[in-house]
Backbone as a printed PyTorch tensor [residue, N CA C, xyz], in Angstrom:
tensor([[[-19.7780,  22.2130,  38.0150],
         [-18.4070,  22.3450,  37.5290],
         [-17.7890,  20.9780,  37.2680]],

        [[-18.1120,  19.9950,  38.0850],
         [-17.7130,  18.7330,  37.9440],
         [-17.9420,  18.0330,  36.9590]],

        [[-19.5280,  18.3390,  36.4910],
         [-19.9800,  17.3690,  35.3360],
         [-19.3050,  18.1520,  33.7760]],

        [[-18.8040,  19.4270,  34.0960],
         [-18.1840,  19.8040,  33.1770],
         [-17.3160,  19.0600,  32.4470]],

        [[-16.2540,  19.0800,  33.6450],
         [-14.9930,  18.6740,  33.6310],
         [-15.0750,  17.1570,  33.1240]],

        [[-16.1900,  16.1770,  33.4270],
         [-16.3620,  15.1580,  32.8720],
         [-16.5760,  14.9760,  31.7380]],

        [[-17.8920,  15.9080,  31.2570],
         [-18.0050,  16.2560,  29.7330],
         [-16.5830,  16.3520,  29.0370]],

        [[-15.6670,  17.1500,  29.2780],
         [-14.8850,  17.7170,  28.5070],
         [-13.3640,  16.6180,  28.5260]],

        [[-13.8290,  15.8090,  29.1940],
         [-12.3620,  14.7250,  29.5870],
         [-12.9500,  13.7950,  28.3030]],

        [[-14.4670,  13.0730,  28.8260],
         [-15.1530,  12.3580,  27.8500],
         [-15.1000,  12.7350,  26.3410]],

        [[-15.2200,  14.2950,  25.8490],
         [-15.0760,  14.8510,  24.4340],
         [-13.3890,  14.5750,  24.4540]],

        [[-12.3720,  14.8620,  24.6230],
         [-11.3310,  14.7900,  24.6890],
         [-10.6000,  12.5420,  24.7420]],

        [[-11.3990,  12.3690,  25.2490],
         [-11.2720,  10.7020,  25.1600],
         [-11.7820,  10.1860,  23.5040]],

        [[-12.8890,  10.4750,  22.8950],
         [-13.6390,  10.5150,  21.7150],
         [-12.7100,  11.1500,  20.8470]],

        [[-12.2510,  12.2610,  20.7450],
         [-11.1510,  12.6420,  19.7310],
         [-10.0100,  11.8780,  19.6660]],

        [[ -9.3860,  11.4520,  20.7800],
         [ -8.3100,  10.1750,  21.0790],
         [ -8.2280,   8.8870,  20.0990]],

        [[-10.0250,   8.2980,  20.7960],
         [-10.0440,   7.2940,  19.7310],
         [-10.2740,   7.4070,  18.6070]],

        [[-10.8740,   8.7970,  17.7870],
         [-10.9770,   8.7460,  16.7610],
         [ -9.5460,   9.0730,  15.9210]],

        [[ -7.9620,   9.5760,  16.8530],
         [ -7.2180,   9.6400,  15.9740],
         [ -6.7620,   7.9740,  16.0790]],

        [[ -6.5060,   7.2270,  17.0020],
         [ -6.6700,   6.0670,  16.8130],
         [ -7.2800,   5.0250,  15.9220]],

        [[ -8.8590,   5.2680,  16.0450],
         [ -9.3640,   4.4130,  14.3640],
         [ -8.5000,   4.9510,  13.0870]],

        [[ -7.9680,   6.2010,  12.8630],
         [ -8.0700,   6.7640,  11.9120],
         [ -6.5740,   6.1380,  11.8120]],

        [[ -5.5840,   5.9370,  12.7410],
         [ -4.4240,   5.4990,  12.6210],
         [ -3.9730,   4.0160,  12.1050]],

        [[ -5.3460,   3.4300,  12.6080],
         [ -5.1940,   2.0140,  12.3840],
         [ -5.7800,   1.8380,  10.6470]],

        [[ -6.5130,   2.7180,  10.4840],
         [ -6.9650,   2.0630,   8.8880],
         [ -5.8550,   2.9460,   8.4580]],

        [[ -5.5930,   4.0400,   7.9820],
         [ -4.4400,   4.2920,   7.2680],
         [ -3.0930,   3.5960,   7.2060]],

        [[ -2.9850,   3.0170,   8.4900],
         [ -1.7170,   2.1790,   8.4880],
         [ -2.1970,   0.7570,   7.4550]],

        [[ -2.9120,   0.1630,   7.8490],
         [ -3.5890,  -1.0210,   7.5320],
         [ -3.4830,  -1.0420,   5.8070]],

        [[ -4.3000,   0.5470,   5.4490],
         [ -4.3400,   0.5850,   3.7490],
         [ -2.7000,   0.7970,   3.0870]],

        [[ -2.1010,   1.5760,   3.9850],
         [ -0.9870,   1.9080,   2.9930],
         [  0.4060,   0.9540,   3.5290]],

        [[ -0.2930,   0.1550,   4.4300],
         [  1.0100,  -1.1850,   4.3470],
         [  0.4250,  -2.2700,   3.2500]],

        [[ -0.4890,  -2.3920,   2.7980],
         [ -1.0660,  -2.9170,   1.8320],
         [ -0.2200,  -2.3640,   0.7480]],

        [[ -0.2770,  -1.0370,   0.4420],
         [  0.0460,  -0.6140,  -1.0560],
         [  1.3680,   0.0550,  -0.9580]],

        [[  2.0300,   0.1580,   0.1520],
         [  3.9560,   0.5390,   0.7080],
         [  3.9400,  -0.4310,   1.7130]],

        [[  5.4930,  -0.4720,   2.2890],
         [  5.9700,  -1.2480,   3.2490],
         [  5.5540,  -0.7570,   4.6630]],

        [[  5.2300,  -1.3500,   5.4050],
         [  5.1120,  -1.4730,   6.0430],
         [  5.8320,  -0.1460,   7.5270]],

        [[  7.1630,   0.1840,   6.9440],
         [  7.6690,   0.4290,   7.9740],
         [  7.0600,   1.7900,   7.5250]],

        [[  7.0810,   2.1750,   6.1880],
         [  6.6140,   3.7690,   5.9910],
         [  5.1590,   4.1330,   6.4340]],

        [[  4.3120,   2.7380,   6.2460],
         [  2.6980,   3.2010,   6.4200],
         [  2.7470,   3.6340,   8.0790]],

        [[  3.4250,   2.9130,   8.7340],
         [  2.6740,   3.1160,  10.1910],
         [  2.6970,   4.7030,  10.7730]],

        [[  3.9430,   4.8790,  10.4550],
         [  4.2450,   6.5900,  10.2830],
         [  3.4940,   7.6400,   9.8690]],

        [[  3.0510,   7.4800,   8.3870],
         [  2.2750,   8.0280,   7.4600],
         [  0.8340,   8.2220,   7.9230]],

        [[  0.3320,   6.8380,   8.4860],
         [ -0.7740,   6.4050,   9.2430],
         [ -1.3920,   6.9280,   9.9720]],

        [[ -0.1350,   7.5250,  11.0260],
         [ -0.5050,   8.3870,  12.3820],
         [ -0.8520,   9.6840,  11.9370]],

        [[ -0.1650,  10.0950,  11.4070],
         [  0.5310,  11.9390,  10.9580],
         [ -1.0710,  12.0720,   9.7730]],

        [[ -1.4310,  11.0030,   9.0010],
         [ -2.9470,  11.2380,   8.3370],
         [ -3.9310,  11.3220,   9.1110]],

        [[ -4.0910,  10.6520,  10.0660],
         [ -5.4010,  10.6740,  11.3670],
         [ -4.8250,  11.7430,  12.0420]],

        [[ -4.0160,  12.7920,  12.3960],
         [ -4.1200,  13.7560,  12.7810],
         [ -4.5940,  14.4610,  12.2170]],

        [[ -3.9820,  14.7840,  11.1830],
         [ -4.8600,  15.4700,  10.0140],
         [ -6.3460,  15.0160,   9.5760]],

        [[ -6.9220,  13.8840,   9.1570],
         [ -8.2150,  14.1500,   9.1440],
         [ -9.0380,  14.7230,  10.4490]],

        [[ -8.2730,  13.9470,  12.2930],
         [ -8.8440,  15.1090,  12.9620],
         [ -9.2690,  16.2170,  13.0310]],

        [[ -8.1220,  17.2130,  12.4630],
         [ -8.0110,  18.4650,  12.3410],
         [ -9.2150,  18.8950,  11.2320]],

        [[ -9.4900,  18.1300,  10.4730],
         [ -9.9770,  18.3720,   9.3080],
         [-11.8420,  18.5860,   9.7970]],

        [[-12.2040,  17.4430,  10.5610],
         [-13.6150,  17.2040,  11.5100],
         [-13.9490,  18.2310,  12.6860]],

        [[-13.1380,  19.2650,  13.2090],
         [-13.0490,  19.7620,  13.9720],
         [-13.9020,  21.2740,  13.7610]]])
């Protein structure tokens, strides 16, 4: 039951960082091509969504 619970913290850590990578390049590309204050926003709310999208 334990190593479960590890498994499933560990899968749950991996989706984390992947909305994270996904936050940092979207922000990165679309403060490049908009300001800045709109990409970081935009950034986050897209790496949720491609999450959702991999799932």
């Amino acid at each position: 039951m334990k190593l479960k619970e590890v498994i499933s913290k560990v899968l749950e850590l991996e989706i984390n960082i992947n909305v994270i990578f996904y936050s940092v390049v979207f922000s990165v590309i679309l403060s490049i091509l908009f300001t800045p204050f709109l990409a970081i926003p935009m950034g986050i709310l897209l790496s949720f969504y491609m999450d959702n999208q991999f799932e």
